[in-house]
Backbone bond lengths (Angstrom), bond angles and torsions (degrees), N, CA, C in turn:
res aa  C-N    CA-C-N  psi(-1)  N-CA   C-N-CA  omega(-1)  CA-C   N-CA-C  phi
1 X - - - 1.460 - - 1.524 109.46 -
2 X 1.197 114.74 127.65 1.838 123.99 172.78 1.666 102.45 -62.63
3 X 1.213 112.89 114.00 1.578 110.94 123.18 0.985 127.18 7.55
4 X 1.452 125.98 126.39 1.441 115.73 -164.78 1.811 84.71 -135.39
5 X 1.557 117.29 143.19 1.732 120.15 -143.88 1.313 65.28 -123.38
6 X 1.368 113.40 -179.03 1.377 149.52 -160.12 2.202 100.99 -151.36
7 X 1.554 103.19 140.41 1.317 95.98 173.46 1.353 90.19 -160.26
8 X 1.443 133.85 151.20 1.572 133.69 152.40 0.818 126.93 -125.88
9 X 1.776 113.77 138.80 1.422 138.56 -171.62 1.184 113.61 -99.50
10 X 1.331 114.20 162.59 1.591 115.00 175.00 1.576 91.67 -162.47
11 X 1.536 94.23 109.51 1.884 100.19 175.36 1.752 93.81 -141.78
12 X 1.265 106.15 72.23 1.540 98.18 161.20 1.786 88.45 114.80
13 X 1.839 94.33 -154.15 1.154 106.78 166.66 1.494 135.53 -72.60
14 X 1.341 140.48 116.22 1.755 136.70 176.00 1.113 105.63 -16.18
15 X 1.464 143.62 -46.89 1.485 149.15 -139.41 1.618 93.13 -74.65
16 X 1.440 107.42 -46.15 1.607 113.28 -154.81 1.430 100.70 -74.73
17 X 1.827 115.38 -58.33 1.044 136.07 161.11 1.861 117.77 3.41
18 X 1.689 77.39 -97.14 1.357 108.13 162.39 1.432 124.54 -15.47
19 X 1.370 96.19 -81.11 2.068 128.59 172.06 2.222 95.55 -39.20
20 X 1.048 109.93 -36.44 1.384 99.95 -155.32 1.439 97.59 -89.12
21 X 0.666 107.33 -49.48 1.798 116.66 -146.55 1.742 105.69 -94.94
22 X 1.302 103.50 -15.99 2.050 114.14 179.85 1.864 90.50 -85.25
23 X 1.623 121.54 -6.12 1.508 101.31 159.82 1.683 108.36 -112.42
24 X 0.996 123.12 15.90 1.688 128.79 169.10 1.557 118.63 -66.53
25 X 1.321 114.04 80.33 1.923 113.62 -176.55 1.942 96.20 -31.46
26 X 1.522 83.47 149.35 1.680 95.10 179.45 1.799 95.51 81.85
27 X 0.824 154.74 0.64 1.339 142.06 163.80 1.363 118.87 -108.66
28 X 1.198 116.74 130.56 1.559 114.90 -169.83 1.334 129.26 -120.78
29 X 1.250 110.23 -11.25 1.774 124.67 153.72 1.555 104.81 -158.58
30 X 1.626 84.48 161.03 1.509 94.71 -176.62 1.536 97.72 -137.30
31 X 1.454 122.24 135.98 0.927 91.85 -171.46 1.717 86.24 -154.72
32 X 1.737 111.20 122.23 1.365 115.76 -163.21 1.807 129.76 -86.99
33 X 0.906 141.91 135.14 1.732 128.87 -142.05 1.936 90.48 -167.44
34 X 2.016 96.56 -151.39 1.158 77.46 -161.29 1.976 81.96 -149.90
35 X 1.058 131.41 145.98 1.041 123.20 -177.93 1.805 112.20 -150.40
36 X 1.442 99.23 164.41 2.047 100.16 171.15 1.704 105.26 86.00
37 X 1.503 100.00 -3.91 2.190 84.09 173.54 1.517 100.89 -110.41
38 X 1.583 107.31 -168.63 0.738 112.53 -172.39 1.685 133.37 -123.01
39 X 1.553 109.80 23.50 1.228 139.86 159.08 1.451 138.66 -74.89
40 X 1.523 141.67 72.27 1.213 125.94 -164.08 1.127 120.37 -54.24
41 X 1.845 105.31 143.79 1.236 113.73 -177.37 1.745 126.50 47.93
42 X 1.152 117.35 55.27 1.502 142.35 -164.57 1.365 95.57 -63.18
43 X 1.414 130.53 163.28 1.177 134.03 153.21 1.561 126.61 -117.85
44 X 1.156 146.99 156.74 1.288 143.66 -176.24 1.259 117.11 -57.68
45 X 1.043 133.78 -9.40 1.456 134.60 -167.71 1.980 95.56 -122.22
46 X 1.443 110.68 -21.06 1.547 104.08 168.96 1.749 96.17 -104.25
47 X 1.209 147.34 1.02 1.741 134.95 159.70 1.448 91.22 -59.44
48 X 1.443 115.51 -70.28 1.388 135.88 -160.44 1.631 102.75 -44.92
49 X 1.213 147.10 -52.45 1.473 125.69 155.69 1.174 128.46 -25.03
50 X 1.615 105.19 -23.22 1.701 97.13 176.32 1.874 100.14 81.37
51 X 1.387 120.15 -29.12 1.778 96.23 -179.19 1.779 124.92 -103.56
52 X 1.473 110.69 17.39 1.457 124.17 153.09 1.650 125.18 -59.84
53 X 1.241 112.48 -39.10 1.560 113.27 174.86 1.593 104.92 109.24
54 X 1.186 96.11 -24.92 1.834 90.44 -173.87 1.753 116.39 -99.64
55 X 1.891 83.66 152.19 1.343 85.59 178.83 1.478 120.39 -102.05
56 X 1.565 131.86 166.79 1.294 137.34 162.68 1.633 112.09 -36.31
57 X 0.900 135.42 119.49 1.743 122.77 169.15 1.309 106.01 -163.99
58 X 1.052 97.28 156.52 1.843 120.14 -168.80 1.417 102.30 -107.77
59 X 1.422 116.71 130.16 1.718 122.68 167.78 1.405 119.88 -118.92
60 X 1.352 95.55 97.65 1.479 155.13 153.10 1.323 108.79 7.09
61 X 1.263 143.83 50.51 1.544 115.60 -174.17 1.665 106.57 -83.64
62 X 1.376 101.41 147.12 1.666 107.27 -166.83 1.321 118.49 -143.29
63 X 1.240 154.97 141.96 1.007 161.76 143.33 1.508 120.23 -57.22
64 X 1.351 139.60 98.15 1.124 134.98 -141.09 1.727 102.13 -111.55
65 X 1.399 90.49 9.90 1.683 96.45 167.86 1.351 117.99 -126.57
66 X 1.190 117.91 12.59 1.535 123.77 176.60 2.230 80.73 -125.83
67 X 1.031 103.73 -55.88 2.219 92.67 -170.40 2.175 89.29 -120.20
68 X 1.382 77.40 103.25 1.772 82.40 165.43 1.899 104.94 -82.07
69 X 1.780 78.36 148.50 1.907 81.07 -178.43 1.076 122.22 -26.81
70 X 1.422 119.52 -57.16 1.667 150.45 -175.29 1.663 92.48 -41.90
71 X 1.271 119.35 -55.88 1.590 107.34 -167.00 1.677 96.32 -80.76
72 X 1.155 113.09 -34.02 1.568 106.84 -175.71 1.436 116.99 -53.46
73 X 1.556 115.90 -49.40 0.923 125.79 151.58 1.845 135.90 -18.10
74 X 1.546 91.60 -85.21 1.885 93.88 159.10 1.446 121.56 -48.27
75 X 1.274 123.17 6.10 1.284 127.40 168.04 1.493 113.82 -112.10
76 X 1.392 135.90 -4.30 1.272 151.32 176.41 1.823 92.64 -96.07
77 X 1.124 101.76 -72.31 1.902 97.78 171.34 1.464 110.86 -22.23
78 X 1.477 115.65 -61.26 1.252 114.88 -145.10 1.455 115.24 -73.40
79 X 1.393 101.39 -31.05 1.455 133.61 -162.59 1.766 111.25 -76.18
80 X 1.197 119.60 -0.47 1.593 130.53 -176.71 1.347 115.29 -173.93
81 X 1.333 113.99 169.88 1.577 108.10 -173.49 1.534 90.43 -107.43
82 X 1.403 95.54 105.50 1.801 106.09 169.46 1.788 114.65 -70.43
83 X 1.466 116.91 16.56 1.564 122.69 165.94 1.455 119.80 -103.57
84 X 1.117 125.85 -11.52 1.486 128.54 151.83 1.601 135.66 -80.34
85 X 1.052 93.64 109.90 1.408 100.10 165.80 1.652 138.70 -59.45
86 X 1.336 114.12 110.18 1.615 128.10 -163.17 1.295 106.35 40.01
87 X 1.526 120.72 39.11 1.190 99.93 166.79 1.824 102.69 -142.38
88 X 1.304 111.97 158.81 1.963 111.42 167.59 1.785 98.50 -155.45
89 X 1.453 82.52 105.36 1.326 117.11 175.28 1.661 107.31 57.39
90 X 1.752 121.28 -105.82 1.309 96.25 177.60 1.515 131.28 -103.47
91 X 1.672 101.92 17.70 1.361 127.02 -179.60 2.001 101.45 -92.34
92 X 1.636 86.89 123.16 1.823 88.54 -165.79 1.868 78.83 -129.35
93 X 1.679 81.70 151.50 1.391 90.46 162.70 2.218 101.75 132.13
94 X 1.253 77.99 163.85 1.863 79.58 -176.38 1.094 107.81 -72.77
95 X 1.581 120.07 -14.69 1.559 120.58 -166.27 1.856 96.33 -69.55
96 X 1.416 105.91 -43.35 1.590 116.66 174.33 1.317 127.37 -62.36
97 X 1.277 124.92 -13.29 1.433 119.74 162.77 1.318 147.45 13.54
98 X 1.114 170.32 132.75 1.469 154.29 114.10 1.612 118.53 -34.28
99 X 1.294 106.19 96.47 1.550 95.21 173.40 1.457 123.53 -161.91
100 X 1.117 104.88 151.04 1.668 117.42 -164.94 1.277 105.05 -110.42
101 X 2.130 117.00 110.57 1.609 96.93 176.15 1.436 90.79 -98.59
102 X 1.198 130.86 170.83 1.729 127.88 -176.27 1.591 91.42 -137.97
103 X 1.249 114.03 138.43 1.629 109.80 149.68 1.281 141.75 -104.56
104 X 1.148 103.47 25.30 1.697 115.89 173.51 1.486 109.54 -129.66
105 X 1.264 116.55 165.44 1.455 121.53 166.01 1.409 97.73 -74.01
106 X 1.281 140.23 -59.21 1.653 138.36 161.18 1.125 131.95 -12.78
107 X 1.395 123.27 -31.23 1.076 143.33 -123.04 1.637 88.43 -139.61
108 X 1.778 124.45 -60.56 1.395 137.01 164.37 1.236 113.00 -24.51
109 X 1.435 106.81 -81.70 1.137 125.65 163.12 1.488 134.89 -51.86
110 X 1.207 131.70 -13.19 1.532 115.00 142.67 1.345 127.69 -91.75
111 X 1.706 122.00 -7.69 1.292 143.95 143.54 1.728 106.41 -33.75
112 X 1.274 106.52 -49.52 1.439 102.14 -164.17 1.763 115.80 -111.61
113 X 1.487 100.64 2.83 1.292 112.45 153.62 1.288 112.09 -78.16
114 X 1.364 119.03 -63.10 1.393 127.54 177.06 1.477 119.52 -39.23
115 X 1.362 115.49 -25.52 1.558 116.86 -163.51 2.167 94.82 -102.79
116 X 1.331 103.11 -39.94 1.434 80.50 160.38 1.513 143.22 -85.89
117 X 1.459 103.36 10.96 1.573 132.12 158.98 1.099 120.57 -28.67
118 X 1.604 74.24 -75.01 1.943 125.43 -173.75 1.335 118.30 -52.44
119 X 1.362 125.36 -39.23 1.229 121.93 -152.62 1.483 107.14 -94.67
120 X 1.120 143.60 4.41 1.313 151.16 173.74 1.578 108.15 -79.66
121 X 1.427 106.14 -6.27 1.490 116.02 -156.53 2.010 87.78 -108.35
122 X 1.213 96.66 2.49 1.726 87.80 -162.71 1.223 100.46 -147.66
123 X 1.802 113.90 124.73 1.471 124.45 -178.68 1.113 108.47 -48.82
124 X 1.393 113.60 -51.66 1.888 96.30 -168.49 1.589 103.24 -108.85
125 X 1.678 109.66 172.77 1.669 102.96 -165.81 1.303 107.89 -84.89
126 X 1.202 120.07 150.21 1.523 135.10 176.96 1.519 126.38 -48.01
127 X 0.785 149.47 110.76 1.294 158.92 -174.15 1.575 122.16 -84.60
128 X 1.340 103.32 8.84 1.466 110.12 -159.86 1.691 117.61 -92.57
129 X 1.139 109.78 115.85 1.664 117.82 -168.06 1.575 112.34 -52.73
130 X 1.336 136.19 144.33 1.476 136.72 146.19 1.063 117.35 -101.48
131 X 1.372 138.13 113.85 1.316 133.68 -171.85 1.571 114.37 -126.84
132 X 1.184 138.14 162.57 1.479 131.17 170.98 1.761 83.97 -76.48
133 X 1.490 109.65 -176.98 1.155 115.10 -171.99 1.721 105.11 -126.40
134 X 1.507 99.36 136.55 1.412 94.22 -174.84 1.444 117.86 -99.95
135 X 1.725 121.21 -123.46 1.923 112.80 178.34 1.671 88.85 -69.93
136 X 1.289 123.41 163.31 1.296 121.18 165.58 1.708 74.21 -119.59
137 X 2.052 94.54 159.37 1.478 101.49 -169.26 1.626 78.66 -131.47
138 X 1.880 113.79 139.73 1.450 100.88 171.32 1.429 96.29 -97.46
139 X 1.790 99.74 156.57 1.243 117.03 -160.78 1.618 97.07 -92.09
140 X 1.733 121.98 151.60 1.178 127.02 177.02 1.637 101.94 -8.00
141 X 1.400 99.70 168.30 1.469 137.31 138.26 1.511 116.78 -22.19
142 X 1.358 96.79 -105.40 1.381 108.08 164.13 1.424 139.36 -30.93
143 X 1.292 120.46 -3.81 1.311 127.91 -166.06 1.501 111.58 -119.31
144 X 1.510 112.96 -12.29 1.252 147.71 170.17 2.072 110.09 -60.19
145 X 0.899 136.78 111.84 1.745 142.87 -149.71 1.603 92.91 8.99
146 X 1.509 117.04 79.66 1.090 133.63 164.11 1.605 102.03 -53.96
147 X 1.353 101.36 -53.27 2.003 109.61 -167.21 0.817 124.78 -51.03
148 X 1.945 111.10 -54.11 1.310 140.61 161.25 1.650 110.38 -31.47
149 X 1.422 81.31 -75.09 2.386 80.64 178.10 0.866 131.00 -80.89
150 X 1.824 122.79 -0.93 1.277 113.95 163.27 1.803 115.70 -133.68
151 X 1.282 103.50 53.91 1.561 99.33 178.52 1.088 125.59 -101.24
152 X 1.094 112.59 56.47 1.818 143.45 160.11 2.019 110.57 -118.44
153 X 1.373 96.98 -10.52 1.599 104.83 169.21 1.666 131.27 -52.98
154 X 1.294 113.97 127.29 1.732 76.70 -169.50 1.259 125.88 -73.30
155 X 1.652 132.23 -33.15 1.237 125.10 139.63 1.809 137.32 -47.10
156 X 1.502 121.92 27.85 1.010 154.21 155.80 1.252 125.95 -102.27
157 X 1.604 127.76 -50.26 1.306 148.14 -170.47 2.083 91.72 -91.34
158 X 1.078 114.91 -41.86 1.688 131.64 -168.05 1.591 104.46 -72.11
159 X 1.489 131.70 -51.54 1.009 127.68 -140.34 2.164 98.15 -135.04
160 X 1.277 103.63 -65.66 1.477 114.74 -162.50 2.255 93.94 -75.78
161 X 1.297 107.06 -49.41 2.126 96.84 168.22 0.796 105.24 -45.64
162 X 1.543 146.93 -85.79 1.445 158.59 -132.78 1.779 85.39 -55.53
163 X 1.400 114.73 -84.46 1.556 125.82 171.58 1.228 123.20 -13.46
164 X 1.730 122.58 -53.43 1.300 124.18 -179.44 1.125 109.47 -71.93
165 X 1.535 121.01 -46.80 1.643 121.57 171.96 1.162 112.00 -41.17
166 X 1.690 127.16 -54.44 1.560 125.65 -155.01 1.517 93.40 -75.66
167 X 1.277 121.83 -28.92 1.615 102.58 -161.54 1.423 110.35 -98.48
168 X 1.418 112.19 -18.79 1.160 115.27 174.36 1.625 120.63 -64.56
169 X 1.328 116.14 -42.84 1.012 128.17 158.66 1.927 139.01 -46.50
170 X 1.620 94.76 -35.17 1.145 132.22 -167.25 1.817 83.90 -81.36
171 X 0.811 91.61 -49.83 1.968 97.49 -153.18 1.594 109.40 -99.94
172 X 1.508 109.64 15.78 1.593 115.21 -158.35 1.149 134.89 25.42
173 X 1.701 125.19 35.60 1.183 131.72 148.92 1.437 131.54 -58.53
């Protein structure tokens, strides 16, 4: 059995994150938190001020022999507009970010291959951070398959459906 790597994203809000990528074959948990500030053990209601440092992001567990980074990746692209800055759509703020923490040099570096891939695919240039990865903090309870248990929400039904449809489709999932 392969090793299963760890990587974290941050494209927007966890909810969407989360919702997308926990149906991506080769991924085996997803699990949404908060990473890159500089507050231990942050809580959702202190990210959300915006003056902790950290962003929303999901950590990634993956099978890197059934979804190599590289494809995991084109699925982080697809999934947000990596040309806005701290913001996805009407969620603003640093907590919302674009960002990639990686924990390998291996891992850096196809992060940052992948992202100059990407950007030919997108009018304006990418904004999207590479960072080593620091404590990851998991986020509440509740925030945990947010989609799953509440997709009758209207920012569920409004924002994270529309998304799964387009990409699922997009990506033949």
């Amino acid at each position: 059995m392969t090793q299963l790597e760890k990587i974290y994203l941050g494209a927007g809000c966890f909810w969407c994150s989360e919702a997308i990528l926990e149906r991506v074959d080769g991924i085996h948990d997803v699990v949404s938190g908060y990473m890159g500030g500089s507050v231990e053990d942050p809580s959702y209601k202190d990210v959300c001020t915006g003056t902790t440092g950290h962003a929303e992001v999901v950590e990634v567990h993956f099978d890197p022999s059934t979804i190599p980074l590289e494809e995991l990746l084109e699925w982080f692209w697809e999934m947000h507009d990596p040309t806005t800055l701290n913001r996805q759509g009407a969620d603003t703020g640093t907590q919302y970010r674009s960002v990639i923490f990686y924990e390998n040099e291996r891992q850096r570096e196809i992060a940052e291959t992948s992202r100059a891939n990407a950007a030919p695919r997108f009018k304006d240039p990418i904004v999207t951070e590479i960072a080593p990865a620091g404590p990851f903090y998991r986020a509440e309870g509740y925030h945990q398959d947010y989609y799953r248990l509440n997709s009758g929400q209207p920012y569920c039904r409004a924002v994270i459906a529309p998304k799964l449809e387009k990409l699922h489709k997009k990506k033949g999932g």
